[in-house]
N, C-alpha and C positions, 0 to 999 in steps of 0.2 A: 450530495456531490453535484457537482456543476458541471457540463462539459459546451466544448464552444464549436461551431464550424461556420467557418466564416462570418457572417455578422449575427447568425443566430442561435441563442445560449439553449441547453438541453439539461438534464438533471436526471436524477433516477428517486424515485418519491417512493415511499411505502406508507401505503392504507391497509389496513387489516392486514394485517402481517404476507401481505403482499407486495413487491416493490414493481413499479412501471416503470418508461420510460416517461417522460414530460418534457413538452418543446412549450418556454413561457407559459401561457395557463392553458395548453391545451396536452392531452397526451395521442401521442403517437401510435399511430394503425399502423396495420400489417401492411395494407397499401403504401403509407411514407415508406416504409422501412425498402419498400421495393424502389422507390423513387427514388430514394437518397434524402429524405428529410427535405425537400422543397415547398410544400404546399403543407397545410395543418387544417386536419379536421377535429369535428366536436369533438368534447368532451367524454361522449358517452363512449366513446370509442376506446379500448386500452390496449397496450400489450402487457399481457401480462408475463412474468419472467418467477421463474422456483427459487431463485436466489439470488443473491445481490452479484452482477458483474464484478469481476476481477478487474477484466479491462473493458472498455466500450472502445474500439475502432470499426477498424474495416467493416464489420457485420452491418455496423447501424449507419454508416455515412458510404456516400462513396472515396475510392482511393485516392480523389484528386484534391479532395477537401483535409486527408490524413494531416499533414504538415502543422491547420490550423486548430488541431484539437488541445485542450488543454485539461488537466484535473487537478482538484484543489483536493490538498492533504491539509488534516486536520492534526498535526503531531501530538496534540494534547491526549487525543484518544489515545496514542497508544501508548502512552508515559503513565495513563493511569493503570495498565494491564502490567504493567513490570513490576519484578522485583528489586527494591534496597539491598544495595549487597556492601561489604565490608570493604573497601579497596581504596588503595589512593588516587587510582585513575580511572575505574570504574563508579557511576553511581546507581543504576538500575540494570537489570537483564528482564529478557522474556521470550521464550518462545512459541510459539503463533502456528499450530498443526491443526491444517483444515479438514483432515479427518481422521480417524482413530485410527485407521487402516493405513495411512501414508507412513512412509518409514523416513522422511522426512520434512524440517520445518521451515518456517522462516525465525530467524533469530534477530531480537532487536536489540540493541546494546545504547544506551545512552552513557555517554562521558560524565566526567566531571569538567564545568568549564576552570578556565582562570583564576575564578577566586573560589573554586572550593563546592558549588553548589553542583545544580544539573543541568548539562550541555546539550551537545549536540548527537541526534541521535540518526544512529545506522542499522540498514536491516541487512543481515546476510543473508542469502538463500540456498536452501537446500542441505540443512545444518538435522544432522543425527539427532534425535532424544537423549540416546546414549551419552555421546558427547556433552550433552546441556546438562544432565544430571553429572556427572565428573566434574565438569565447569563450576556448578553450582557448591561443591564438597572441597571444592580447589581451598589449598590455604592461600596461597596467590593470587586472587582473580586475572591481574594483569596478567602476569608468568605465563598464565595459561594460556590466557588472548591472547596475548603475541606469540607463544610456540604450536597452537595447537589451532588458531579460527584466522587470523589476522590476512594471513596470505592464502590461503588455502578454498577460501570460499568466497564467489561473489557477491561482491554489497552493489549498496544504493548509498549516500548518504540523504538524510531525508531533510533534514532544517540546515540553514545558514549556508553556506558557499556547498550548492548541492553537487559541485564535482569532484569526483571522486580521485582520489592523487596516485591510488596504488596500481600496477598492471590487473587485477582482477577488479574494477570497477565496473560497475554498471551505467551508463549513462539514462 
């Protein structure tokens, strides 16, 4: 993952199943992080983090640089975690629960485009188990999606015209 402030690009790197921060070939100290990422020191120097960032803002930059941050999504990754389901207007589902304990997930849903294959895909948040296993048993997939996820939960759309049309979108 890639992330940008101002004219210098950042990433988040995993060595032995540890992920860093990395500013081009150098990784980021405790000292940057208190600076705002201005100056880069050696290499030997790391921060180390227990799990891979959700989000990187505010913490790692300062607030004035926020605007120029940017991250690259990889949609293929999550088109491989989904299930083929039966539908004329759905082509994959999946839902994405970060820990066993949470009693809710995030839910990704890919279409079918135009002619028939696999589209554009959306992630809802905050989407029940419960719900997902129902969804899953639906003789309808569509039916379903539209009475029971379509309004009711905020999305993202993730690929192609990434704004979302409905009142509960996410920008």
């Amino acid at each position: 993952m890639y992330y940008s402030d101002c004219y210098e690009n950042y990433r988040i790197v995993c060595k032995s199943d540890r992920y860093y921060v990395q500013k081009d070939d150098h990784y980021v100290t405790d000292n940057l992080l208190e600076k705002g990422f201005h100056t880069v020191q050696s290499a030997e120097n790391w921060i180390k983090l227990d799990t891979m960032p959700d989000i990187l803002c505010a913490t790692f930059i300062s607030s004035s640089a926020r605007q120029k941050v940017y991250a690259a999504l990889n949609t293929s990754n999550f088109s491989n975690n989904l299930s083929r389901v039966k539908s004329s207007n759905i082509w994959s589902i999946g839902l994405n629960i970060k820990n066993r304990k949470d009693k809710t997930g995030d839910l990704l849903v890919q279409f079918k485009s135009k002619n028939g294959g696999p589209g554009d895909v959306y992630m809802f948040y905050d989407v029940p188990p419960t719900l997902y296993r129902k969804w899953q048993s639906a003789p309808s997939k569509g039916h379903f999606f539209w009475k029971y996820i379509r309004n009711y939960y905020k999305y993202s759309k993730l690929t192609g015209d990434k704004h979302g049309k409905l009142p509960n979108a996410v920008s």
